[in-house]
C-alpha atoms as one frame of an Amber mdcrd trajectory, in Angstrom:
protein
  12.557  34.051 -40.159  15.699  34.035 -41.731  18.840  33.084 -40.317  20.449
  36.195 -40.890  17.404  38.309 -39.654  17.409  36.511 -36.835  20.885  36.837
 -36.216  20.388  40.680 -36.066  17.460  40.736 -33.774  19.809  38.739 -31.181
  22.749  40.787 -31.706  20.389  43.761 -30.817  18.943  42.092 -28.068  22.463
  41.428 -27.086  23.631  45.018 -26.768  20.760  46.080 -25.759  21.785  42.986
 -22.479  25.074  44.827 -22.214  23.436  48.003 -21.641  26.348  50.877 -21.530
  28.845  48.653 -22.066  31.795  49.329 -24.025  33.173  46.407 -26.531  36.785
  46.541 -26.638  36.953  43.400 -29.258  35.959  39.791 -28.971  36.735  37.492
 -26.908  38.242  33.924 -28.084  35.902  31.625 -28.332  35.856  27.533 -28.768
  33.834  26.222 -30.528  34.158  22.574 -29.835  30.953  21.134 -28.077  31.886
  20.949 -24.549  32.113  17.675 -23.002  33.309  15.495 -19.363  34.066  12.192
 -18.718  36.566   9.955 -20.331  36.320  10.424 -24.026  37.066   6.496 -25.055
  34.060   5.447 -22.583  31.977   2.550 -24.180  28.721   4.649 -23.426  28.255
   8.377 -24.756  25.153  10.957 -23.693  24.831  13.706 -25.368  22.432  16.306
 -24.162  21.000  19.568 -26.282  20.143  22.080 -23.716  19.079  25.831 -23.390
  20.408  28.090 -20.839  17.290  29.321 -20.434  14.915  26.081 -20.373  13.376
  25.567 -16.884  12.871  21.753 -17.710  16.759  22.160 -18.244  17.615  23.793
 -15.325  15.761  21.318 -13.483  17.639  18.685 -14.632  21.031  19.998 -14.372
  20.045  21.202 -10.874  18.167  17.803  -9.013  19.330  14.861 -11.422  22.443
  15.352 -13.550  24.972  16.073 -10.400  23.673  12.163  -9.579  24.485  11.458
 -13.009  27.792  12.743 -12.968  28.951  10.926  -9.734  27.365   7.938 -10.978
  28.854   7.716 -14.322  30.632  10.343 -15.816  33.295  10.722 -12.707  33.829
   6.883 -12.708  34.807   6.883 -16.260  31.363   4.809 -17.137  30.235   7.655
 -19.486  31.302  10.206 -21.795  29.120  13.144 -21.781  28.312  15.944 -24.678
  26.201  19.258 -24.079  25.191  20.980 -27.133  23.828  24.466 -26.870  20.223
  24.952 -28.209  18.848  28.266 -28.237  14.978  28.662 -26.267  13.174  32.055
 -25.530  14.576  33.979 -24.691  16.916  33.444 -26.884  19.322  36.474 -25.534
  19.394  34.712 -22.361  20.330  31.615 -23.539  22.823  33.178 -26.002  24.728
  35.500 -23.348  24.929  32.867 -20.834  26.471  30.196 -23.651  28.831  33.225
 -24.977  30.041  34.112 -20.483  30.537  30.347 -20.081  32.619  30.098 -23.437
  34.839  33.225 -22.593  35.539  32.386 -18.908  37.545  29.199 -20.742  36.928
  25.769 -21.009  37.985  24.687 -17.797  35.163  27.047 -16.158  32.569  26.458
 -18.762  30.702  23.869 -16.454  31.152  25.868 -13.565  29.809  28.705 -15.010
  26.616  26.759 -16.938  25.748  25.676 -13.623  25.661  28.474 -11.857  23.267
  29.829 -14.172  20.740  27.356 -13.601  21.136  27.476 -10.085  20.410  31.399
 -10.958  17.850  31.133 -13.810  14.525  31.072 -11.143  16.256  34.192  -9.816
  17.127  36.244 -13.513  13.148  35.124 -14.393  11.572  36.312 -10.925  13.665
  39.843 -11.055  13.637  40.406 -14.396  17.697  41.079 -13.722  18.581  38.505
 -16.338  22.065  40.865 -17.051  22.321  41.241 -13.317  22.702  38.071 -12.485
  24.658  36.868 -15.872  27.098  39.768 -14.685  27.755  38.327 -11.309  28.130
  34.744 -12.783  30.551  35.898 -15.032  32.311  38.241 -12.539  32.697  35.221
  -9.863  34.555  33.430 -12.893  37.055  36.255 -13.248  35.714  37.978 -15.388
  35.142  41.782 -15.300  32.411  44.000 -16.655  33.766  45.224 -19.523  34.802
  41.502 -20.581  31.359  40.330 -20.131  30.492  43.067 -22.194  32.874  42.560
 -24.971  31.938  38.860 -24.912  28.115  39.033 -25.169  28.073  41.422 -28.228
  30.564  39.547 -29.671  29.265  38.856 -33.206  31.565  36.010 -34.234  31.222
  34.426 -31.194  27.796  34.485 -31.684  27.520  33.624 -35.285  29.296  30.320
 -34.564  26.802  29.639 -32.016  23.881  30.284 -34.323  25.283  28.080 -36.835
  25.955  25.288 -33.872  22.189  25.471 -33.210  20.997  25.310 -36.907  22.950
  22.248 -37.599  21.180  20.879 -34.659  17.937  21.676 -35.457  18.678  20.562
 -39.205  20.717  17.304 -39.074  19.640  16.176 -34.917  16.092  17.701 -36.029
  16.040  18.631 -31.949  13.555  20.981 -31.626  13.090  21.107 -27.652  14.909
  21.122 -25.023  16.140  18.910 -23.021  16.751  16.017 -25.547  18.895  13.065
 -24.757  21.156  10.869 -26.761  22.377   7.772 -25.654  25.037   6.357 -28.009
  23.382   8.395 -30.951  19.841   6.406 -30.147  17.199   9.332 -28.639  16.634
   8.533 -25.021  14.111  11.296 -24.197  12.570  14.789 -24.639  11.881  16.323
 -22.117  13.137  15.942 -18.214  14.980  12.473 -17.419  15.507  11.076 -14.117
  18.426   9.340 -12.892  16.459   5.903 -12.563  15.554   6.524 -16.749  19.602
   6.764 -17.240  20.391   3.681 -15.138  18.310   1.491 -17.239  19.036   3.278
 -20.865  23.225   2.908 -20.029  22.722  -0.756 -18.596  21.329  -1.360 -21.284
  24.303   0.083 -24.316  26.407  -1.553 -21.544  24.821  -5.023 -22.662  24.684
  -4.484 -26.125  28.743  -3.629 -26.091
């Protein structure tokens, strides 16, 4: 399908997220891939992720707070999430657009507590339910959350964020892993995985 098409169908799917909601204009949007950790660290991950990939959420929710203790809070590791876009894609592209307008200091915050939430939005079928009280417990209100999930430039530079993945990474599922630029892993990683792959760019530096 082409970009463009495709663009349309998750606009629509968008509004059609913010049900009655009116847009009062776009919220500012970065968009810089987000990223922790100390940025001059000899050892960089970079992760492409979906909001709404289970194998995602499970990793964000049982391994990667390890992770972060371990290596990115020490100043060990520099890490780099990169959004990827999985069905359905209006999930994934609402949550990425709350976390981005409730500001770059909250966009972690607010990443995890969707996948501490995404079993829930799936069960219920709530999926703007639950993205509403996410954003709401960042400060944000309804009308903002509204405002910032139809927003089409916000959500054009996201599109084009994912196609440069999928054309110049060639990621095509989600999780995937970097390690220094090197691919790690598809799929789920566990914390014992990461201990050998950064020991290992540790040695080589």
């Amino acid at each position: 399908m082409p970009n463009f098409s495709r663009r349309l169908l998750v606009v629509a799917a968008l509004g059609a997220l913010a049900l009655a909601g009116c847009s009062q204009g776009g919220a500012k949007t970065d968009a810089a891939d987000m990223t922790l950790g100390d940025p001059k660290a000899a050892v960089k991950i970079t992760e492409y992720a979906s909001a709404s990939c289970t194998h995602c959420a499970t990793f964000h929710n049982e391994v990667f707070p390890a992770l972060k203790a371990k290596y990115i809070d020490t100043g060990e590791v520099h890490y780099t999430f990169k959004e990827f876009l999985t069905p359905p894609v209006e999930v994934a592209a609402a949550a990425f657009l709350t976390a981005r307008c409730a500001g770059k200091d909250k966009y972690f915050s607010v990443l995890d507590a969707v996948f501490k939430a995404q079993n829930e939005m799936f069960t219920t079928g709530d999926m703007r339910g639950v993205l509403l009280r996410v954003a709401q417990s960042a400060g944000m209100t309804e009308p903002q959350f509204n405002a910032c999930i139809t927003d089409e430039t916000a959500l054009k530079a996201l599109n084009d964020r994912v196609e440069k993945a999928s054309r110049d990474e060639k990621i095509s599922s989600t999780p995937t892993f970097l390690i220094n630029g090197e691919k790690l892993k598809e799929g789920e990683a566990s914390l014992a995985e990461f201990d050998a792959a950064i020991a290992a760019a540790q040695a080589k530096k």
